[in-house]
Structures are given as C-alpha cells and as structure tokens.
N, C-alpha and C positions, 0 to 999 in steps of 0.2 A: 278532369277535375270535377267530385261532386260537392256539391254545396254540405246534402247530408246524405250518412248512409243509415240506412232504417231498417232494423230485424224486428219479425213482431209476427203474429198471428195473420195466417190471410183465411179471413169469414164474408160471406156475403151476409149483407145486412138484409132481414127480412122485415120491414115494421109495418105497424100495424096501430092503428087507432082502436081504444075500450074504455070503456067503464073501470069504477075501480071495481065495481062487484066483478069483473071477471078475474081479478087478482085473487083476492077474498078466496071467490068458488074455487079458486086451482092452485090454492097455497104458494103464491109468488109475489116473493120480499120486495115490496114499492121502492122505488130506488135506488135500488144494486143491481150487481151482476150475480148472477147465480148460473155457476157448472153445473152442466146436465146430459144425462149421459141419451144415447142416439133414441131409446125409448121413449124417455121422457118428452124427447124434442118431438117427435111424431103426433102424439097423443094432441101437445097444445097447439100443431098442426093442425091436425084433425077438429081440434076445439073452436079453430079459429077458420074453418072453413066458410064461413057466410062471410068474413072480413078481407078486404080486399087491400095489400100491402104494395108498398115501397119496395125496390130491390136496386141495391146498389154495392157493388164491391166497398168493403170495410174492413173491421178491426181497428184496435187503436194506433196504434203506429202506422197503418199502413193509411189512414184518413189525416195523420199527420203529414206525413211525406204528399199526400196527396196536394195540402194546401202551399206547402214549401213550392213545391214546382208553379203550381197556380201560380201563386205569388211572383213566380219567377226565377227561382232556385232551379238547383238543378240534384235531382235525387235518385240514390240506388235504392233497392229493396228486396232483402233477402226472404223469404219465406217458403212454407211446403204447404202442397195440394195435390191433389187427389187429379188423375187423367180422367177427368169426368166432364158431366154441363157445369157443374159450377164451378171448376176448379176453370175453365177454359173460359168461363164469362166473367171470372177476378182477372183474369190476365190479359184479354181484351181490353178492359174498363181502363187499368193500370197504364197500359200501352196508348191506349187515348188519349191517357194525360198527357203524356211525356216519360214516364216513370219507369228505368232502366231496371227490372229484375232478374236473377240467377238464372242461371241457364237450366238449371236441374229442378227448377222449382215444382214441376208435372211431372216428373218422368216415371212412367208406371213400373216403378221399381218395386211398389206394397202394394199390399189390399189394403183399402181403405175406402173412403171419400171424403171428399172437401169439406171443411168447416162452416157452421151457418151458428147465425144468432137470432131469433128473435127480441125485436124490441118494442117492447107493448108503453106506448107512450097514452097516457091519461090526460083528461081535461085540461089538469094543473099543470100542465106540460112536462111533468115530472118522467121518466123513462125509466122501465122496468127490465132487464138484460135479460133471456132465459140464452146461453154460449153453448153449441155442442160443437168442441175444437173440433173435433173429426181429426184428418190426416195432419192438423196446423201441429197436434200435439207431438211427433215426430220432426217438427223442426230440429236440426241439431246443429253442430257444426260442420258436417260438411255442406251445408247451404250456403255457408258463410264467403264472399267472395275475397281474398284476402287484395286482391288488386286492388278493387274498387275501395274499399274498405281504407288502404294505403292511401288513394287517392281523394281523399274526403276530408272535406273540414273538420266536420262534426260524425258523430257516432250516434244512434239514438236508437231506444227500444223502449219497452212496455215493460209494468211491472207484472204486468199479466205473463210472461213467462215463467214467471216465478212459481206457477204452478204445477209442473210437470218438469222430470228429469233429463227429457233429451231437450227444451227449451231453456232449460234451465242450463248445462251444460254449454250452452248454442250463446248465450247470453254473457257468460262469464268469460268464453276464451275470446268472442268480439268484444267487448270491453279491454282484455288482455293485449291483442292484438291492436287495439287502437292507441291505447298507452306508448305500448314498444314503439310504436307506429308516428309519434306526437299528433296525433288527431284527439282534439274536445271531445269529450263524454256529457251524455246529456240521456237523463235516466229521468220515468215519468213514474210513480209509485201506483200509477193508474186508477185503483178503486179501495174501499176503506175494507174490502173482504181479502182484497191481496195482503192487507199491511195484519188484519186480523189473524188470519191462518197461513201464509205463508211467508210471515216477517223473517226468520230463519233463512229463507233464502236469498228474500230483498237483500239482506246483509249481503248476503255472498255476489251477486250481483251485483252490488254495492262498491266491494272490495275494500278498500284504504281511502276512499271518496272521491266525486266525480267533479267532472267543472262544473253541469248546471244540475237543479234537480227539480222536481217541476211535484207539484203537488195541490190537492184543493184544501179548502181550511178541515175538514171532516178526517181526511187523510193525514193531516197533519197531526190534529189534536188525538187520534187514535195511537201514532207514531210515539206520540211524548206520552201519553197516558194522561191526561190533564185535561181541564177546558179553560186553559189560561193561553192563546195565541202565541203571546211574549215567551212563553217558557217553552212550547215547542218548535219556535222559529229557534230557538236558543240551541235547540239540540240537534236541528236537523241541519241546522250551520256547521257542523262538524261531519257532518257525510254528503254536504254540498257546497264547494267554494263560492258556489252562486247560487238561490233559491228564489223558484216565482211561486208563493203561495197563491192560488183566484179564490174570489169571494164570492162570487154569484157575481149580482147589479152591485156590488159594494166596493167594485174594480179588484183589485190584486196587489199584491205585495213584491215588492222585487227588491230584493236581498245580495249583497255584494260584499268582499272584504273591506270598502270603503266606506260602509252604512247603508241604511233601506230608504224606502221611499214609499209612498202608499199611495196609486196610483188611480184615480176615482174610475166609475163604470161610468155605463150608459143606465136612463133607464129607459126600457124599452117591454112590450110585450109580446114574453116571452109563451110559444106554445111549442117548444120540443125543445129540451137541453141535451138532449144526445148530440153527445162530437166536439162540446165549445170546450172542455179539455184538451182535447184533440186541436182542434185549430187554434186556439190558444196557445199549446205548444208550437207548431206550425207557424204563426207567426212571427213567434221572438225570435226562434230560429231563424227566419230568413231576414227578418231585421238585425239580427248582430252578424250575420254575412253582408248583410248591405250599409253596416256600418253604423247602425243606432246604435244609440246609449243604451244601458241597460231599463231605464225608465221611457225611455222611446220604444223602446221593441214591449213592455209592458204595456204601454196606452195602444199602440196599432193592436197587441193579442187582445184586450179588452173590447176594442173596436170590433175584432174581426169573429169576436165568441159572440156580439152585441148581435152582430149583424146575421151570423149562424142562427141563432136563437130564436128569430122571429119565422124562420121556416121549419117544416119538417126534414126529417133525413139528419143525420148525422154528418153532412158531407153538404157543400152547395151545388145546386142542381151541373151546371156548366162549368168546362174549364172557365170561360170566360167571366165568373161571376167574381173569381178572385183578384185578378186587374183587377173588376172595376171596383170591388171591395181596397183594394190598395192603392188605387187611386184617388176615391173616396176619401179614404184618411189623410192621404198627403195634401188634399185642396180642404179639408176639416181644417189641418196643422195650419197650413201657410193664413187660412181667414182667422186662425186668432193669435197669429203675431200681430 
C-alpha cells in the first residue's frame, strides 16, 4: 500500500546563485519556468561556467513525493530517463530516500538523455527555471505502473505534463485509471506559464474534476482571468472538490465542500522559494493520510514551505530534515494548545 503515487517529470536540479543582470544579459523571465530546448541549455551552461551549483535529483512532483516519504508516507514514482550519469544519479537519490519507482524508468530503449533544469535563484530569493525535459518528455503511459497505482491512496502529478503529448497522454489515462481504481486525485496546476499556454490541456488532465487541486494565488488569478481572489477561488471550485491556494508569508487558503479557512504563514527569511510549492503539496498530502483536517494539513504545508524557504535547493538537504521538520510542527501545535 502507498500513501501516494506520483507521475511527473524526472530532472536533476542544477542551481546556481546570480545577479539579476545575468537574467537581463541572457533574456531569462525572472520568476517562471521557461522550456528550452538542448541548445539553449548548453550555451547558459557555458555562461554560467565560473558559478559553482547545487545538484540534487528534482522536478516538481518528484520533490513532492520526495517530501511525502520524508515525512513518513510511503510513495511510488513513475517517470522516464535516459541510461545515462544523470539519468542513474535521479535514481540513486530517489532510492535513498525510500522512493519506490518503475522498473523501465532507464531502460535504453531511445536516444535521448536525461532531463536537467537550471535554476538561477537572485538575491531576492526569487528563482528563475531555464527546463530542458530531455528523455522526461517521452514519459508516457506505459511508465505508468497500474499495481502500484491500484494500491495507492492518492494519485498526484504536475501541471507541467501538460506540455507535451506523450506526458500528456501519461497523465490523462493515470488519472483514468485512478478513478476506475477509487484512488484520490490530486492535480498541482504547477506554474502560471502551464495555465497560460497550455490551459487546453490542463482541462484535459483535469477531466470532470479531481479531489484536491493545489495551486498559487498568480496561478489561480491567471486561471479565472481576473485579480479578484474570491472570484477565481469561485471557479476553480468546480474542477476541485478541495483547493489549497499558497500565498507566499500570507499562509494559504484551504478550500472544501464545507467552506474555507485562511490559514496564516510564517514570516520568515526567505533566500530561495524554489520547491515550497512542491513541499507544500507534499505536506497536506501526507497530513490528510495521517489524518489532519484539511486546515491541519494547510498550517503543517505552510510550516513546512516556511522552513524550505529559508535554505537553498528546492528540496531539504537530508532525509532526515523532514522528521525533524514534522516534528517541529507537532511540538509548535501541542505549545499553543
């Protein structure tokens, strides 16, 4: 039995400390994720040769599931990669954690290679995504393990599939199969570039709506077309029986058939936001398997993006950092009863 099963993009996170004049000089949108094809990625390589990076197995779903097991969950994770070094140093890292993935996830069945991201993270801790999916973009359905999948509480993926036809695909019949299945769906709209150019698919991905749907307020308000909060929470309550909008330090939102709740942050100082989406999901997740309220599992993700936030990486350095992150929060809960 797993706690969640998780399909998503498998990239090694490359980051890297800059200026914003090195965005500026190399045309790169402060903020977002931006696809870029195997060229491109070389060149800001090469650009970034005197900088010396972070490397750690990522992507967003798969830095999700990362936290879920931390935590103490127990998680499957479908993705494709390249028979290469980096396709063999994500599966490594994955396998350290605890993190159960596909058997075929390497198997040198294509040419390709492994998926990488650069993430050019600024003073203001703001992170800048440059994604070259590589081989990730060939995830399809047959990665998908339908056992494991059967045997899962929840189902969870990225909106970032949403980009490409075999992930795309890969996304729609795991969704599918988790319904038939009565396994929870839990869909992440990921970034405001997925919901801008490939909202068409989000839909489809989507389907007739999911149990949870997780989103940031930028994501949302691009979603409804508005910058009225109330009105886009209004709309995406119809393609989510349950919705956690995050605010940044302004906590998050947690959305139910039975009314919301506005769940305050931390504040805290923050020098990298890369990932607190990501463990943000990861944690409500493993808090409504361990049985919090929906506004319990919204203060622990708040807690546990707070606590992301104050490090580099998209990811915390140690399994053992999540313990004690979740530890942390439950001796926080019990001192202010």
């Amino acid at each position: 039995m797993y706690d969640v099963y998780g399909l998503g993009n498998a990239l090694v996170d490359m980051e890297f400390r800059v200026e914003d004049s090195f965005l500026h000089q190399h045309g790169i949108a402060k903020g977002h994720m931006t696809l870029v094809e195997e060229e491109r990625l070389n060149a800001l390589v090469a650009a970034l040769a005197d900088h010396e990076p972070e490397r750690m197995s990522g992507g967003s779903a798969a830095n999700t599931m990362i936290a879920v097991q931390g935590f103490g969950g127990r998680t499957f994770y479908s993705c494709r990669l390249a028979d290469d070094e980096v396709g063999g140093y994500f599966l490594r890292d994955l396998g350290t954690a605890g993190i159960v993935t596909n058997g075929n996830a390497a198997t040198p069945v294509m040419a390709g290679q492994s998926g990488q991201c650069l993430v050019l993270v600024t003073p203001d801790a703001e992170r800048s995504m440059n994604t070259f999916l590589g081989i990730s973009t060939r995830l399809g359905p047959s990665e998908i393990d339908e056992e494991a999948l059967r045997r899962s509480r929840y189902y969870y993926t990225e909106g970032y599939l949403s980009s490409g036809d075999d992930s795309l695909a890969a996304a729609i019949a795991c969704r599918e199969m988790a319904e038939a299945s009565g396994v929870k769906t839990a869909i992440s709209l990921s970034d405001p570039s997925m919901v801008e150019i490939f909202r068409d698919n989000l839909v489809k991905i989507l389907g007739n709506g999911v149990d949870h749907l997780f989103c940031n307020e930028e994501e949302a308000l691009t979603w409804a077309g508005t910058d009225r909060l109330d009105i886009a929470v209004n709309e995406l309550k119809d393609i989510g029986r349950a919705l956690n909008v995050t605010l940044g330090k302004r906590g998050s939102l947690a959305v139910t058939p039975d009314g919301q709740a506005m769940v305050p942050g931390y504040e805290v100082r923050a020098v990298d936001t890369n990932g607190a989406g990501d463990m943000y999901a990861g944690a409500c997740l493993y808090g409504w398997c361990a049985g919090m309220s929906p506004e319990q599992a919204a203060a622990f993700g708040n807690f546990a993006a707070a606590r992301l936030v104050q490090t580099y990486g998209a990811r915390l350095r140690r399994v053992d950092d999540y313990a004690a992150t979740r530890e942390d929060f439950t001796a926080e809960r019990a001192a202010a009863r």
